[in-house]
LUMGU-989451 format. One line per 8 residues: number of its first residue (from 0); their letters; for each residue z, y, x of C-alpha. Coordinates in Angstrom, 1 decimal. Last residue first. Example, Ala and Ser with C-alpha at 12.3 -4.5 7.8 and 13.67 -1.06 7.14 Angstrom:
BEGIN
1> sa> 7.1,-1.1,13.7 ~ 7.8,-4.5,12.3
END
This chain:
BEGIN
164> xxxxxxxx> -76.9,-94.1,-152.4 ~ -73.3,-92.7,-152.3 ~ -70.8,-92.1,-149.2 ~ -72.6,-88.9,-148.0 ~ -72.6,-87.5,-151.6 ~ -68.9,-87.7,-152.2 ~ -67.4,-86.3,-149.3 ~ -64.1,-88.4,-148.7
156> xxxxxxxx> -60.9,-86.2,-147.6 ~ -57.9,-88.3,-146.3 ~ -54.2,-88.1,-147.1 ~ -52.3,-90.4,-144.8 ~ -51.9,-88.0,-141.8 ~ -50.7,-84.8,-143.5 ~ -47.7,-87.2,-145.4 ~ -46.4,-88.2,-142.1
148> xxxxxxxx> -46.4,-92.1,-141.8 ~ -44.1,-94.9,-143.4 ~ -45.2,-98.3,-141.9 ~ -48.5,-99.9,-142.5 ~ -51.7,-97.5,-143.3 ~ -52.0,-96.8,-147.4 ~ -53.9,-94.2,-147.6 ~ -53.6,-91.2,-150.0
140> xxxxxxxx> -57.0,-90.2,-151.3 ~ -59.0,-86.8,-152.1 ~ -62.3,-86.9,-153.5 ~ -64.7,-84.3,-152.4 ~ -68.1,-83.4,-154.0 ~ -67.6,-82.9,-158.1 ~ -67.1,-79.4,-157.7 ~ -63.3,-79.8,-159.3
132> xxxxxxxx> -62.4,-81.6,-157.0 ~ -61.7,-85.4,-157.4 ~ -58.2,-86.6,-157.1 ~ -57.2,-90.3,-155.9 ~ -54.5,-92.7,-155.5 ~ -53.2,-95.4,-153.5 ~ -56.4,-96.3,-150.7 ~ -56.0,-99.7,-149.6
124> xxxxxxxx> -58.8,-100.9,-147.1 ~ -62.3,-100.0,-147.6 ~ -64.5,-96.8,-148.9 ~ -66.8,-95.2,-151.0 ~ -67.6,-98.8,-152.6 ~ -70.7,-98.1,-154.6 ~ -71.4,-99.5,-158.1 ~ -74.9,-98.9,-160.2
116> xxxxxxxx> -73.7,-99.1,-163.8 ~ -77.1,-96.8,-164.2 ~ -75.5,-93.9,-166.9 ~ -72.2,-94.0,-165.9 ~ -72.3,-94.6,-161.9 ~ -69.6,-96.1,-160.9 ~ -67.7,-95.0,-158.0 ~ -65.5,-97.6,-155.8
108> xxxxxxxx> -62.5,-97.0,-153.7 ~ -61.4,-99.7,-151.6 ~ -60.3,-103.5,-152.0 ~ -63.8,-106.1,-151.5 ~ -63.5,-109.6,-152.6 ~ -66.2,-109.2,-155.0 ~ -64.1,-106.0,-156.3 ~ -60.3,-105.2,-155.2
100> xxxxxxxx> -59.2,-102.1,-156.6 ~ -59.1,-98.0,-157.1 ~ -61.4,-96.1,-159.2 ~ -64.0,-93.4,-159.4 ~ -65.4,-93.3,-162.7 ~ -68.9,-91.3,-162.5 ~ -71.1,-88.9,-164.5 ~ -68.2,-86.9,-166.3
92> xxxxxxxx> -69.0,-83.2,-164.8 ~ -65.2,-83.3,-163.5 ~ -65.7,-86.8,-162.3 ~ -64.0,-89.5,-164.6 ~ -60.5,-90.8,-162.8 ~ -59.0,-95.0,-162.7 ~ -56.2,-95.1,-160.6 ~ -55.3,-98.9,-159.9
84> xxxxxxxx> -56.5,-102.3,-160.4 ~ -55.7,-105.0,-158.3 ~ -58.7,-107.3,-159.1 ~ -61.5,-105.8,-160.9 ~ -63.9,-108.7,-162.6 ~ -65.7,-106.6,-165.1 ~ -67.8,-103.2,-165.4 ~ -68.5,-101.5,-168.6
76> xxxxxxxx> -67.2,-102.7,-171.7 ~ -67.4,-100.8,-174.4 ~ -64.5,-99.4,-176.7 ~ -64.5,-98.3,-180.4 ~ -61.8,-95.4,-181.2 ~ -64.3,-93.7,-183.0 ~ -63.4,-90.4,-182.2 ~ -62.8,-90.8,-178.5
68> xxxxxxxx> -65.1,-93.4,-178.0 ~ -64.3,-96.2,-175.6 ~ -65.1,-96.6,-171.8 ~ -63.6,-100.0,-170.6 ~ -63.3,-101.3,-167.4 ~ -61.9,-105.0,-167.1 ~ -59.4,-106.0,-164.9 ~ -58.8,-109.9,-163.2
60> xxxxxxxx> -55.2,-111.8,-163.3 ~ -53.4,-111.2,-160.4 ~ -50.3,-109.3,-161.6 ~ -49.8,-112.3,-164.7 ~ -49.9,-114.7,-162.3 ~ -46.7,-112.9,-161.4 ~ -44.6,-114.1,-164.1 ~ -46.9,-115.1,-167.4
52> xxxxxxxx> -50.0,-115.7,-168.2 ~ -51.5,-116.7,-171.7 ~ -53.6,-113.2,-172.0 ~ -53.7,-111.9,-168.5 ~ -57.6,-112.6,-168.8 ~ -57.4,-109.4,-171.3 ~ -57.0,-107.4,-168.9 ~ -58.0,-104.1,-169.8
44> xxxxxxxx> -58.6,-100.8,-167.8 ~ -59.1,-97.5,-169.0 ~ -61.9,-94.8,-169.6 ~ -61.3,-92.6,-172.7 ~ -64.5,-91.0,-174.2 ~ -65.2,-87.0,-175.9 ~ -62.8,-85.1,-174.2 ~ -65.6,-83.1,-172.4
36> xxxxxxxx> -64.3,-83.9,-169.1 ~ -63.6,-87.4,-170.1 ~ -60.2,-89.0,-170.3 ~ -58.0,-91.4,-168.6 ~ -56.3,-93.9,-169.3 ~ -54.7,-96.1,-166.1 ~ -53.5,-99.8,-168.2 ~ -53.9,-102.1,-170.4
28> xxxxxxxx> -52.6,-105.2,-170.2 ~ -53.3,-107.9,-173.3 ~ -50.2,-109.3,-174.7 ~ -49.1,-113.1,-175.8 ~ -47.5,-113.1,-172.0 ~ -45.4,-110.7,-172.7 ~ -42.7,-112.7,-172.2 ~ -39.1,-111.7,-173.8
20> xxxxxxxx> -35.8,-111.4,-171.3 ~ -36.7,-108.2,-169.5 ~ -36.8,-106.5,-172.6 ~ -39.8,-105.6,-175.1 ~ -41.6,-103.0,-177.4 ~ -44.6,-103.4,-177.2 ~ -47.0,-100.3,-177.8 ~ -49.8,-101.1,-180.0
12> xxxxxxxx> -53.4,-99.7,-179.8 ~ -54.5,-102.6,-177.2 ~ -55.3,-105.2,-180.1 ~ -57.4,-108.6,-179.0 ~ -60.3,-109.7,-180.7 ~ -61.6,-113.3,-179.8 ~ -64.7,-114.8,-179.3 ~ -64.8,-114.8,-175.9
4> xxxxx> -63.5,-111.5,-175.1 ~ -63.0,-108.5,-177.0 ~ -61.0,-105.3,-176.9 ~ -59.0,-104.1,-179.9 ~ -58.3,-100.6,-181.6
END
């Protein structure tokens, strides 16, 4: 299993095995997997700009979303340019990716649409997580707001369809 870019072919399907002492830097990142409803794709992120990097240039180089075929094992790219890529999470009737990041120098929560590519940013700031429900209408976010808070008032509700176009 590889991802492309420029010309070249770079494997994801291989776990490295590494200590602290060794660079990476020869590596593509992947990261956040997660799969379809119907089991039938895998969304992650890929970096394969973090090829060549090393130390904490490394952290800032841009994410790529990919959607690959569960059978298959081929993946597509589907959005590029995410900096500071977290959670990545299909709805539950596998329309949309909601994920986490920085995108033309905008950090929030963004959905993308599957079938038009059409990108929303739901909201600003530095959300840390998310959980759809399982009606496809609410996501669920833990916000990140400065100092330490109370757990019941850093978790905010986000209704879906008001946020979209």
């Amino acid at each position: 299993m590889s991802v492309s870019e420029g010309g070249k072919s770079y494997g994801i399907d291989q776990f490295l095995h590494s200590d602290f002492a060794d660079s990476c830097s020869s590596e593509v990142r992947a990261d956040y997997p997660s799969w379809s409803p119907d089991g039938h794709e895998i969304a992650f992120f890929a970096s394969t700009a973090s090829v060549g990097l090393g130390g904490f240039a490394r952290l800032d180089a841009p994410w790529d979303i990919y959607v690959m075929d569960a059978e298959t094992l081929r993946p597509e790219r589907v959005l590029t340019g995410v900096l500071y890529a977290g959670d990545l999470q299909w709805s539950p009737d596998g329309t949309r990716l909601a994920f986490i990041g920085q995108f033309d120098d905008r950090p929030g929560m963004w959905l993308l649409d599957r079938k038009s590519k059409h990108l929303d940013l739901v909201v600003g700031g530095h959300p840390t997580g998310l959980a759809w429900s399982p009606d496809d209408r609410i996501i669920l976010t833990a916000w990140e707001s400065g100092p330490v808070r109370a757990l019941k008032d850093s978790i905010v509700e986000l209704n879906v369809e008001s946020l979209v176009r």
